[in-house]
C-alpha positions in Angstrom: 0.0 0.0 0.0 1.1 3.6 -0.8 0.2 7.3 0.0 -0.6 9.1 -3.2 -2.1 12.2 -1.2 -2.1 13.1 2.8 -4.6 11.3 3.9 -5.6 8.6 0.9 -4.5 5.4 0.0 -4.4 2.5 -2.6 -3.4 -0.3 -3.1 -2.5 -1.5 -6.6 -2.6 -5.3 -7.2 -1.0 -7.2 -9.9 -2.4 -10.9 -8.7 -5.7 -11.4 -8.0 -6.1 -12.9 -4.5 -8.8 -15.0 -3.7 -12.2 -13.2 -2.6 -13.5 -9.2 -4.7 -10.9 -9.0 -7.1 -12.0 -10.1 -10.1 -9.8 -8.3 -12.7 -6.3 -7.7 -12.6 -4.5 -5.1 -12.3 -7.0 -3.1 -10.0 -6.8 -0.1 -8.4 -8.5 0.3 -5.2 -8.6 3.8 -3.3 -9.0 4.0 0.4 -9.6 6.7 2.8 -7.6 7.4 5.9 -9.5 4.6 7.9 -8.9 2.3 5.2 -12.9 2.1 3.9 -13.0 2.1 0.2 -13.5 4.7 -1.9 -13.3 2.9 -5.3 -12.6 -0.4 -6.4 -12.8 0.9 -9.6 -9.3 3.1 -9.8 -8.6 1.4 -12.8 -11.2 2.2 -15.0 -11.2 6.0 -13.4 -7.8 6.4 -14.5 -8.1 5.4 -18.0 -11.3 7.5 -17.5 -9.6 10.6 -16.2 -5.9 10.7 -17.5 -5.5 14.1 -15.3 -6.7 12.8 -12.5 -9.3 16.0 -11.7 -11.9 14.0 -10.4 -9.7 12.0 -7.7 -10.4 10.4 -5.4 -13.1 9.4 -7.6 -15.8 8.9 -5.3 -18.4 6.5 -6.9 -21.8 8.4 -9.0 -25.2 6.3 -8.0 -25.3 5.8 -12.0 -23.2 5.3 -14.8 -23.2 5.7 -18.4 -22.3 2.6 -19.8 -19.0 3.1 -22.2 -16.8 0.7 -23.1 -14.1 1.6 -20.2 -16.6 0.8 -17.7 -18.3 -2.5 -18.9 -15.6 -4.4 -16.9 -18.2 -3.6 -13.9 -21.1 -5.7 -15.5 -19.0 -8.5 -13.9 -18.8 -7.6 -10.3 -22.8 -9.0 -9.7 -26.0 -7.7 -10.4 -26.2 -4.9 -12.5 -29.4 -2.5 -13.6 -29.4 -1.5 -17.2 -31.6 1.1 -18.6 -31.5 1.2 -22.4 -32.3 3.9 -23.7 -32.3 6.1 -27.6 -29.7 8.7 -27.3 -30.1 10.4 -30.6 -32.9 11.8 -28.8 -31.4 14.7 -26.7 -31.3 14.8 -23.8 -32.6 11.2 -23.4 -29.5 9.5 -21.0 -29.2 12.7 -18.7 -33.3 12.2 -18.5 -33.0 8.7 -17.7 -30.1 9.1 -15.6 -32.4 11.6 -13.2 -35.1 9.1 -13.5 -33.1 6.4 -11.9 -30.6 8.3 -9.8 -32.8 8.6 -6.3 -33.4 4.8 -6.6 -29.6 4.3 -6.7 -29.2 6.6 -4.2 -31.5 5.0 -1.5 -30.1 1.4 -2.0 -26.4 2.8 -1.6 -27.4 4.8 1.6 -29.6 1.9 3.1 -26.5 -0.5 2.5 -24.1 1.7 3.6 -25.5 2.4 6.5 -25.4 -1.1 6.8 -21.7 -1.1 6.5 -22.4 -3.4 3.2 -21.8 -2.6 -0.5 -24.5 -2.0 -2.3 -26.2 -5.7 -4.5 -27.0 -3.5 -7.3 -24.8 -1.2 -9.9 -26.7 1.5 -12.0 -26.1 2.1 -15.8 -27.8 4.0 -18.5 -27.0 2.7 -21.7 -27.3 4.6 -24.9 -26.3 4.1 -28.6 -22.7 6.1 -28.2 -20.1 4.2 -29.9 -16.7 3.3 -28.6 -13.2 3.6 -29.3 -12.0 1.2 -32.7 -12.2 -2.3 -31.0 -12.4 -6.1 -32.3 -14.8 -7.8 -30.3 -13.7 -10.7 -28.0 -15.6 -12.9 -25.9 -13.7 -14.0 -22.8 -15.7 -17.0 -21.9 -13.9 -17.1 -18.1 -16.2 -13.6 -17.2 -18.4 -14.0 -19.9 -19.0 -11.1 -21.3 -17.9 -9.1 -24.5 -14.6 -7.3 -24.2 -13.0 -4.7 -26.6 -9.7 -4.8 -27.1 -7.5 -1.9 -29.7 -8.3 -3.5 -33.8 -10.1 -3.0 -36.9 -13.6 -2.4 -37.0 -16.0 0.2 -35.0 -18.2 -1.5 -32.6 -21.4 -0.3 -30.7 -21.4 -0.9 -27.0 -24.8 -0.8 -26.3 -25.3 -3.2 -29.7 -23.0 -5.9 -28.1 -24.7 -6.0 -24.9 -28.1 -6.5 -26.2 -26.9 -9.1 -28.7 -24.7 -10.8 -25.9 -27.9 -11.0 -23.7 -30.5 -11.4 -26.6 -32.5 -8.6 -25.5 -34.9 -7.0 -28.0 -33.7 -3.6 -29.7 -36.8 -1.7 -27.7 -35.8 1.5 -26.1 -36.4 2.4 -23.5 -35.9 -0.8 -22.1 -35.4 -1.6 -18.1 -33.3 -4.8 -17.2 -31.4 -6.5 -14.3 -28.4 -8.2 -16.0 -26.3 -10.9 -13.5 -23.5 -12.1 -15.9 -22.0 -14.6 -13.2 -24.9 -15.8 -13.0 -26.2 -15.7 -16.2 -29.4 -14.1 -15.4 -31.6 -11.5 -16.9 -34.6 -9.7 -15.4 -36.5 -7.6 -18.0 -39.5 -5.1 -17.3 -41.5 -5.2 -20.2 -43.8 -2.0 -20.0 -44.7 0.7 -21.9 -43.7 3.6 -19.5 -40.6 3.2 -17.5 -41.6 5.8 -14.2 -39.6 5.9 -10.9 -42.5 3.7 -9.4 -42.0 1.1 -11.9 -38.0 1.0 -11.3 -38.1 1.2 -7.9 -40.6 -1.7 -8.2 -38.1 -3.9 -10.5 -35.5 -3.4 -7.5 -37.2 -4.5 -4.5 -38.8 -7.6 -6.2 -35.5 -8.2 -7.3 -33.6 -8.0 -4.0 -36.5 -9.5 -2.0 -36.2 -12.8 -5.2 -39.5 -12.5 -6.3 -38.3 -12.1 -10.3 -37.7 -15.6 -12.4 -35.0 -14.9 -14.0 -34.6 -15.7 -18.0 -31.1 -17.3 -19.1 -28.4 -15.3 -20.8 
């Protein structure tokens, strides 16, 4: 473990141990009693090159790009799909979702437990020149530098077989290759907030990736 700044921490891992490392190398920052900020140091740096946003505490919800996708491995993940060549669209389905993601990260944390649920909105934006891969080990699409332009948000609906609708509200579990979909033609705060407790309280049958 090093200092990097008075008072913050990380430690920077270049085996993966046995128990939440699941990708290697990883970054993890800590605060001065040694909680974690991020496990996620990693993907923040390649994020954030100048580093303005260190420590990087975590946002309730994410827009899913291809730097972050490694996360879609760590457990349960929410996924709102939505069309972003309408304007405006993500940010509006970001707000729509964020005081969900907000209340299960406060009621876990006050819990001293991480949070069973990640938040992503996932448009159409397309990522950086890639060759799709499939690593069968964490199953799930990775992009790695090549020849052809490749859609995120494509790949993930086509890895999943999900249907092209948008907006579309899911629960994806790629360790356990599980997926929850809410079919509906209105997604509202209700309706999500709805889609997480039935998940977390195992109400949902889940439908195989």
């Amino acid at each position: 473990m090093q200092v990097i700044t008075p008072g913050l921490y990380f430690w920077y891992l270049s085996i993966a141990p046995c128990g939440e490392v699941k990708c290697i190398p990883t970054l993890i920052v800590l605060d001065p009693q040694g909680e974690v900020i991020t496990r996620q140091g990693r993907v923040e740096v390649l994020n954030d090159e100048d580093c303005r946003g260190f420590p990087w505490h975590p946002k309730p919800v994410l827009e899913l790009s291809d730097s972050n996708a490694v996360q879609l491995n760590e457990g349960p993940c929410l996924v709102l799909f939505v069309d972003s060549e309408d304007d405006g669209e993500s940010e509006a389905a970001k707000q729509l979702i964020q005081p969900i993601a907000e209340k299960i990260i406060a009621k876990y944390k006050a819990k001293e437990e991480e949070a069973p649920l990640l938040f992503f909105v996932a448009g159409e934006a397309e990522v950086a020149p890639s060759e799709a891969l499939t690593d069968v080990k964490i199953h799930l699409p990775v992009f790695a530098p090549g020849k052809v332009d490749d859609d995120m948000t494509d790949s993930l609906r086509d890895y999943t077989n999900l249907p092209e609708a948008a907006p579309l509200l899911t629960i994806l579990d790629m360790s356990a290759r599980a997926k929850y979909v809410m079919d509906v033609e209105e997604i509202t705060p209700a309706i999500v907030e709805a889609f997480v407790n039935d998940f977390l309280a195992e109400k949902l049958k889940p439908e195989p990736i």
